[in-house]
C-alpha positions in Angstrom: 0.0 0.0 0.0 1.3 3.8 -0.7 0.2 7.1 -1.2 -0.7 9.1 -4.4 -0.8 13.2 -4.7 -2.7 14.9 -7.2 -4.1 18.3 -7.8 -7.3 18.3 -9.7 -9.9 21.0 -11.4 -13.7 20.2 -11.1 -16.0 21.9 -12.8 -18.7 23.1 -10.1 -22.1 22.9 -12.1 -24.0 26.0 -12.0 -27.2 24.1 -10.6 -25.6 22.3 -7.4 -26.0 24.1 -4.5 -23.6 24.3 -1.8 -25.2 22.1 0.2 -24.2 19.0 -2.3 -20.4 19.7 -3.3 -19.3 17.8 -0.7 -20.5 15.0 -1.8 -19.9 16.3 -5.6 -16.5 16.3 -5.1 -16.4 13.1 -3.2 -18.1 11.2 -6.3 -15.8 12.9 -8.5 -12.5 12.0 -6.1 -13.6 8.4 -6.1 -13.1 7.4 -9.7 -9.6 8.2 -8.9 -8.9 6.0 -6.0 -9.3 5.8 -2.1 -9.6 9.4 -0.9 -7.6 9.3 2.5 -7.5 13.0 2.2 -8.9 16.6 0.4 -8.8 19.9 0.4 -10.1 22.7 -1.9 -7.1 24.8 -2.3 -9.1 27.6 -5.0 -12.5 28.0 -6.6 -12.2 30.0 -10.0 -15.6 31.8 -11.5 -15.9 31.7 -15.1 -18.6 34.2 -15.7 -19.1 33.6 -19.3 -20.3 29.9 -18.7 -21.5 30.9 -15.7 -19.5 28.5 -14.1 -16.7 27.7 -11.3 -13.9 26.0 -11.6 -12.7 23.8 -8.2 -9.4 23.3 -7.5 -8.4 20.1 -5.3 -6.1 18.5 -4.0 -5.5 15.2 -2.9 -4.1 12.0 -1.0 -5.5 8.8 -2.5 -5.1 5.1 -1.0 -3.0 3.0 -3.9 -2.9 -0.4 -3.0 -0.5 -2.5 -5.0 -1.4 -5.8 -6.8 1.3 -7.7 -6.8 0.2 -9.1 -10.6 -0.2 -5.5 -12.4 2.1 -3.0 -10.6 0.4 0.0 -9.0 -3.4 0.5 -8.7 -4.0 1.0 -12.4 -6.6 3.7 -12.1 -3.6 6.2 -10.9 -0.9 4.9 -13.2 
């Protein structure tokens, strides 16, 4: 098992309250890998698309397999 860093942008949908970006970002984190853990480090606004843009970054679980290398999802 190790640790993977990477900085992400999101794009915040215009109709999802505030109330639901945690979870948001959680469902977009987890097609990456384990989540151990997040921050938001900037939120952009785009004002022509009406729009932000959600900058994250993030420590993911990677748990080797001995038969592939590295969690694939990440490598």
């Amino acid at each position: 098992m190790k640790l993977e860093f990477l900085e992400l942008n999101l794009e915040w949908p215009a109709e999802l309250n505030l109330l639901c970006l945690k979870n948001f970002i959680l469902s977009k984190l987890m097609v990456h890998g384990e989540p151990l853990r997040w921050a938001i480090t900037s939120i952009t606004n785009h004002s022509k698309k009406k729009n932000q843009i959600i900058s994250v970054e993030v420590v993911f679980i990677v748990i080797e397999d001995k038969s592939k290398g590295t969690n694939p999802v990440l490598n």
